[in-house]
Structure formats: C-alpha cells, structure tokens
C-alpha positions as CSV (number, residue, x, y, z in Angstrom):
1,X,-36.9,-5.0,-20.5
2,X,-36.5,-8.9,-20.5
3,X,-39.1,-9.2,-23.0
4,X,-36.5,-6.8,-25.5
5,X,-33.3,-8.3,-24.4
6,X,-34.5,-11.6,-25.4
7,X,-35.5,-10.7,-28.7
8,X,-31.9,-8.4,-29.3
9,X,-30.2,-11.8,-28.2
10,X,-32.7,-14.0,-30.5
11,X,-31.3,-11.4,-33.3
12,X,-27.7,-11.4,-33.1
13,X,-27.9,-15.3,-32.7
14,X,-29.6,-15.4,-36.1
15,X,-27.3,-17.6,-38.7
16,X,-26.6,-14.7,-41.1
17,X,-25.5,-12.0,-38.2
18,X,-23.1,-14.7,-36.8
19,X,-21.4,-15.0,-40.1
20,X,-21.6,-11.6,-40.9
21,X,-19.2,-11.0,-37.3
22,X,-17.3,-14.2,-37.6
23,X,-16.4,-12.9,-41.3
24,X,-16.0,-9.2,-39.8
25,X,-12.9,-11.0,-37.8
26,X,-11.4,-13.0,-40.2
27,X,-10.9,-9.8,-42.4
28,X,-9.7,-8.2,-39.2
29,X,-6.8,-11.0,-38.4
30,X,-6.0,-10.4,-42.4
31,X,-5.9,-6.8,-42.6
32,X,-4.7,-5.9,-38.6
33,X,-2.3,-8.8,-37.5
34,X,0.2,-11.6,-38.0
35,X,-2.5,-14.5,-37.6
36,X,-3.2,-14.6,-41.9
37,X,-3.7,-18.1,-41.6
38,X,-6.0,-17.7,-38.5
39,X,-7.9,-15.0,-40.6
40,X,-8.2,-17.3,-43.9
41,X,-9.7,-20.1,-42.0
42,X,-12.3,-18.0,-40.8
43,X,-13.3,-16.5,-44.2
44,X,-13.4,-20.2,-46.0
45,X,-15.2,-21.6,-42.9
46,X,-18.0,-18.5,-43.0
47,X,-18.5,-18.8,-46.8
48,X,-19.3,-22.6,-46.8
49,X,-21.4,-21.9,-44.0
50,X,-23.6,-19.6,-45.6
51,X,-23.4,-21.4,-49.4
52,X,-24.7,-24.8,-47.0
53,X,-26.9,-22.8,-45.6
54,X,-28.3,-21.0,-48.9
55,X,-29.3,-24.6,-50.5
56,X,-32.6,-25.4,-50.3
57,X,-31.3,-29.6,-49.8
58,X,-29.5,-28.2,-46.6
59,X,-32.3,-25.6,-45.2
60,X,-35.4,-27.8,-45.5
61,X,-33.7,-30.5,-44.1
62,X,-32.8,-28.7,-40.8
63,X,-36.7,-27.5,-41.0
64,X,-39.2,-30.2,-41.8
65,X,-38.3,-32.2,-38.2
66,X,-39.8,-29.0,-36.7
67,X,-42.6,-28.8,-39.3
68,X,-43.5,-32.5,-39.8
69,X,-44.9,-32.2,-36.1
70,X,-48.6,-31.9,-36.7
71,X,-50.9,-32.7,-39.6
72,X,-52.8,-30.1,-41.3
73,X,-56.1,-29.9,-39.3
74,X,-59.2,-30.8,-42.0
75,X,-61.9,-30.0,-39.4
76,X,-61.9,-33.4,-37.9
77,X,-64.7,-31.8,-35.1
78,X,-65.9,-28.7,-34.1
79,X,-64.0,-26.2,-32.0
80,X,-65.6,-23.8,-29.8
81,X,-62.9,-21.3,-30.4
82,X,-59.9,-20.8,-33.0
83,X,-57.0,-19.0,-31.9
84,X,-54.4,-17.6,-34.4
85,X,-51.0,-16.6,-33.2
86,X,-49.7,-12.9,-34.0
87,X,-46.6,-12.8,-36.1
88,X,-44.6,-10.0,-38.7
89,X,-47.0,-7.0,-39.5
90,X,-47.1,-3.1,-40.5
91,X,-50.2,-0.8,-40.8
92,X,-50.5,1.3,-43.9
93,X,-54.0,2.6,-44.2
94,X,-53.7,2.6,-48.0
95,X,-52.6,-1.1,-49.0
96,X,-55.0,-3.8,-49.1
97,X,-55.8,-5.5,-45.4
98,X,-53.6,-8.6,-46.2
99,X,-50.0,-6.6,-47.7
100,X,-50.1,-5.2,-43.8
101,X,-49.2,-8.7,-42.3
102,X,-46.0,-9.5,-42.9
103,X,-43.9,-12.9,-43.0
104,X,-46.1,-15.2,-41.4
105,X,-49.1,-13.7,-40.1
106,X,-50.9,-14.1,-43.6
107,X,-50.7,-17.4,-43.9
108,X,-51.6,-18.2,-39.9
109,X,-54.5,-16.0,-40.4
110,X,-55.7,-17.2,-44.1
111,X,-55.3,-20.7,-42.4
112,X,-57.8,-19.3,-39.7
113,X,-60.4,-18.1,-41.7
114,X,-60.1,-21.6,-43.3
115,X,-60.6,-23.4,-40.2
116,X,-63.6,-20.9,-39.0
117,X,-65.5,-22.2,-42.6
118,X,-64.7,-25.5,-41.4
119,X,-66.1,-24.5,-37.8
120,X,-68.1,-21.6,-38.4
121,X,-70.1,-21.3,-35.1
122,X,-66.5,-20.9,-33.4
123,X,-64.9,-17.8,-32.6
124,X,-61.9,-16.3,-33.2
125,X,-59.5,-14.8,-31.3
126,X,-56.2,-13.0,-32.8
127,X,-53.2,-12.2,-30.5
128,X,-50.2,-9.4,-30.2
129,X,-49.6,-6.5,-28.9
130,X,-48.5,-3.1,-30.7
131,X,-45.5,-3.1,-32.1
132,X,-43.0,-0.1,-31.7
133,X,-44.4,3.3,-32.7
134,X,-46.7,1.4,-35.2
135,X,-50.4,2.8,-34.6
136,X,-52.3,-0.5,-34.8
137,X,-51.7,-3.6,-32.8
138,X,-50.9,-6.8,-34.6
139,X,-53.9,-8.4,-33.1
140,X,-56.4,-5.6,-34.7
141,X,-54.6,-6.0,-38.1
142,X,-54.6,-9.1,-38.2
143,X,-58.6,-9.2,-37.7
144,X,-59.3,-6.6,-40.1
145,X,-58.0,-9.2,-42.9
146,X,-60.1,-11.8,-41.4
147,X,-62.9,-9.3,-41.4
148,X,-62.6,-8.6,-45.2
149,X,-62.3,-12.4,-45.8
150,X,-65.7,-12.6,-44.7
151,X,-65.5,-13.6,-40.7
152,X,-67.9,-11.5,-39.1
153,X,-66.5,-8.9,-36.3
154,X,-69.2,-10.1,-33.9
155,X,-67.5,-13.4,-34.1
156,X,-63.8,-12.0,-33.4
157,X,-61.9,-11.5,-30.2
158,X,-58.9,-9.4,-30.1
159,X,-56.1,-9.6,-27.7
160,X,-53.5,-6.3,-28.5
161,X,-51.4,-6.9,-25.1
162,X,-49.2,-10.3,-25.3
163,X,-46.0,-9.7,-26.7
164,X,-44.8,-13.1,-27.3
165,X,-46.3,-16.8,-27.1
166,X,-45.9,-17.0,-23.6
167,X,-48.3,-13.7,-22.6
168,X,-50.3,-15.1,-25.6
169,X,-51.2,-19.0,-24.2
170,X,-52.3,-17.1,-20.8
171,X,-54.0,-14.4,-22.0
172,X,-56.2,-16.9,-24.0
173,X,-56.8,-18.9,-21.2
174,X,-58.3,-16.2,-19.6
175,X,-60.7,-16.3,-22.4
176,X,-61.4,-19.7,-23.5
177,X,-61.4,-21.7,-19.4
178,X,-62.5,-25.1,-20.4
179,X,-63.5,-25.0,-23.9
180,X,-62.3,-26.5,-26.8
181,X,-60.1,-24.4,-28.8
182,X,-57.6,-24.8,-32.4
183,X,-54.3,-23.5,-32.3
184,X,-53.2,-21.8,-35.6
185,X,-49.7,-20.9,-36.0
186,X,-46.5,-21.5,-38.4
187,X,-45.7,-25.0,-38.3
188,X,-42.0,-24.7,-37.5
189,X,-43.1,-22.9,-34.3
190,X,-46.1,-25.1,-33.4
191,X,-44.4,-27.7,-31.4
192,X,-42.9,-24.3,-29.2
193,X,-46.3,-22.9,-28.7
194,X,-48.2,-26.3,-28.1
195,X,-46.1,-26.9,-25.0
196,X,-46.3,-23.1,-23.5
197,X,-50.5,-23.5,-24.2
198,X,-49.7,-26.8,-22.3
199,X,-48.4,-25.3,-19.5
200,X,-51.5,-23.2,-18.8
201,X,-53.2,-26.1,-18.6
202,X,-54.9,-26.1,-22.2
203,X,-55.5,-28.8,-24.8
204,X,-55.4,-27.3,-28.1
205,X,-56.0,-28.6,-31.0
206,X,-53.1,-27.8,-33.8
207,X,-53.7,-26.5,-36.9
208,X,-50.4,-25.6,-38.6
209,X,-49.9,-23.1,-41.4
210,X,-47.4,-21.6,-43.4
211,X,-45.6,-25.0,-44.3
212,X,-42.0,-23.9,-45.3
213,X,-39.7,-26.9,-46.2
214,X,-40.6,-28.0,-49.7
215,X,-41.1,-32.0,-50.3
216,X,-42.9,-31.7,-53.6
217,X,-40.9,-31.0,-57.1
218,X,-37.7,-28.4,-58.0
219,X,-35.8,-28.2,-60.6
220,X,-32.3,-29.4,-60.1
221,X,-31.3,-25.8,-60.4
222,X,-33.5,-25.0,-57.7
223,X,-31.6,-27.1,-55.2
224,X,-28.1,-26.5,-56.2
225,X,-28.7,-22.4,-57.1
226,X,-27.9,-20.6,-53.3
227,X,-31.1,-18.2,-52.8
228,X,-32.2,-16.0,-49.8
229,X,-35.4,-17.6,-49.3
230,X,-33.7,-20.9,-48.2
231,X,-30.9,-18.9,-45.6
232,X,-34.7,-17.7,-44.3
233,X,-35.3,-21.0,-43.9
234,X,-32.0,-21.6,-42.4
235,X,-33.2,-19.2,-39.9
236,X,-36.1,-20.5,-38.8
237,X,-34.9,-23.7,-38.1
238,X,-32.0,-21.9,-36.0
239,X,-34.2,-19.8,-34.0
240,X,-37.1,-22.4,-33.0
241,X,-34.3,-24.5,-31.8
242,X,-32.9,-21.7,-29.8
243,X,-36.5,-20.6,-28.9
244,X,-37.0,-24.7,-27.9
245,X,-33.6,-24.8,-25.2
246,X,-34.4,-21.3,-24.3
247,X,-38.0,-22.7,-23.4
248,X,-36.3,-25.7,-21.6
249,X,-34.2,-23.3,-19.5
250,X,-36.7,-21.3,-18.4
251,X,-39.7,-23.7,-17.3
C-alpha cells in the first residue's frame, strides 16, 4: 500500500502534471470568478515554466550534477557479480527481446552485458518484480535480452520480487554477502541507489548507463527549439531530487 502511494505521489509531483493543474486553475479563476488577473498570472507563469523547462540549455543543466556523479566503469578490475537495476518494461511475446524494456532498462541492461564482457567470469543478477497484470516480471525480461546478447543463462540470477531500489539493494545482499559486486543503473539515479546499497552494508562498484544530459554538439536549433525529450529530462532531474529528500526523510 505504501509502496503505491509513494509512486501515485512521485506522479502527481512530476513537472508536467503540476503545470497541467496549476494551468487547470488559472483557466478556472478566468472563466469562474472575479480574480482575471489572479488567473492570467498563473497561465503566463505555467507557460514559461514549461517552454524553460522544454530547452534542452535548461533541462541538461538541472541533470548533469546528478549524472556527472560516477565515471563510466571501463573494467578497471574484476567483479565477482554485476548487478543491473530493473526499470520501464512490457512483455509482448512477438517483438524482439530488447523493444520489451522500456525507457531505461535497455540501456542499464546493454551496459550490463558490456560490463560482463569486460568481467566475464562474473555473474549477473537482474532485479524487479512483476508489474501490474503484466505476465512476466521485469527481472525475467530483462534477462531474456541479456540471454539473446550472448550471456549465458547459467551465469544469470533473477530477482522478480523488489519493487523498488530499496527491496532491490537487500534482496541482493542476500545474494552477493561479501563479494565484490558492480552496480549498473541510469546515471541520474545512481547517486540514489549507491547510498540505499550503502546502507545494507555493500560496496559497489558504479557503473552508470543511459547518460541523458548532452555535453557534446547541437545545432543552435536544437537548444532553442522546445521538444518533449528535454521536459523528460526535466523530469528526471525533478524526480531524483524528490526521490534524494524523500530518501533523507526516511533513513
């Protein structure tokens, strides 16, 4: 019950939802009462909001401080196990393995199966639970791409039960004990899950994939043109830093 509450709260706390409902009022103070000026404000304020928001100058620079945390990991020594963090995913029996992970479980788990080459006498071990009504959990889909990228099943673990990274860092270290292991997961969100794999009283190793906030070249159309791929990254900045107090609250 907590576990849902918290993610309907993460939701609604989402950039785009809270302009959507402070926009939602200004039209309401327009349409339904005396307070116009009160209800024009709120429009003009919501609209710059979300064109700021929408630029790619404004969105990767809220990100890369949560990205720019950890180097990519270039197999500096060998890891006993590799564990990659469950993320987005669906299960269509008909698509290719990898168009069933969704957001950023490819990346995490193509970053995976990079880091295994790099330490191929580790193994694996994928994390999440079922989600919803959906057949498969994300921990099983998310090995079956590994599996037809050439890991070996013999060499993966699966843990379908952890529903978020909590449940995740101590249901791995019910797994790994003292070993040494490599902690794949989106960057913005490594920082987050470093310091709940921490509190079991691991040392991982980071490995961050899925890299969002671009450094390299754009067009100058590409940083003034508003797109949706920026508000997304927008978003992520907004919820690791709620998902960082909300951790500070809690511990």
């Amino acid at each position: 019950m907590l576990f849902m509450v918290k993610k309907m709260i993460g939701a609604v706390l989402s950039p785009l939802p809270l302009i959507i409902i402070f926009m939602a009022s200004g039209l309401i103070l327009l349409w339904f009462s005396r307070w116009q000026k009160s209800g024009k404000i709120m429009l003009s304020v919501s609209w710059l909001v979300l064109l700021l928001l929408s630029l790619q100058p404004v969105a990767d620079r809220l990100l890369a401080p949560l990205e720019n945390h950890y180097p990519t990991w270039q197999g500096e020594r060998p890891v006993d196990y590799i564990v990659v963090l469950g993320g987005g995913y669906t299960y269509d029996p008909h698509w290719a393995p990898g168009s069933n992970l969704v957001g950023n479980s490819l990346p995490r788990v193509a970053e995976g199966v990079r880091q295994w080459r790099l330490s191929p006498a580790a193994k694996m071990i994928f994390t999440g639970a079922r989600a919803g009504d959906n057949p498969r959990s994300n921990a099983s889909v998310a090995a079956e791409v590994a599996v037809s990228l050439g890991v070996p099943a013999t060499d993966i673990i699966q843990l379908d039960t952890p529903r978020d990274t909590a449940e995740e860092a101590a249901a791995v270290k019910n797994i790994v004990g003292r070993h040494s292991l490599l902690l794949v997961t989106s960057a913005n969100h490594l920082p987050r899950a470093m310091i709940f794999f921490q509190r079991q009283g691991l040392h991982p190793w980071p490995a961050p994939a899925n890299q969002l906030a671009i450094s390299g070249p754009l067009t100058f159309l590409e940083r003034i043109t508003p797109a949706a791929i920026w508000l997304s990254h927008s978003e992520r900045a907004w919820y690791e830093t709620l998902g960082q107090l909300w951790q500070k609250i809690s511990s």
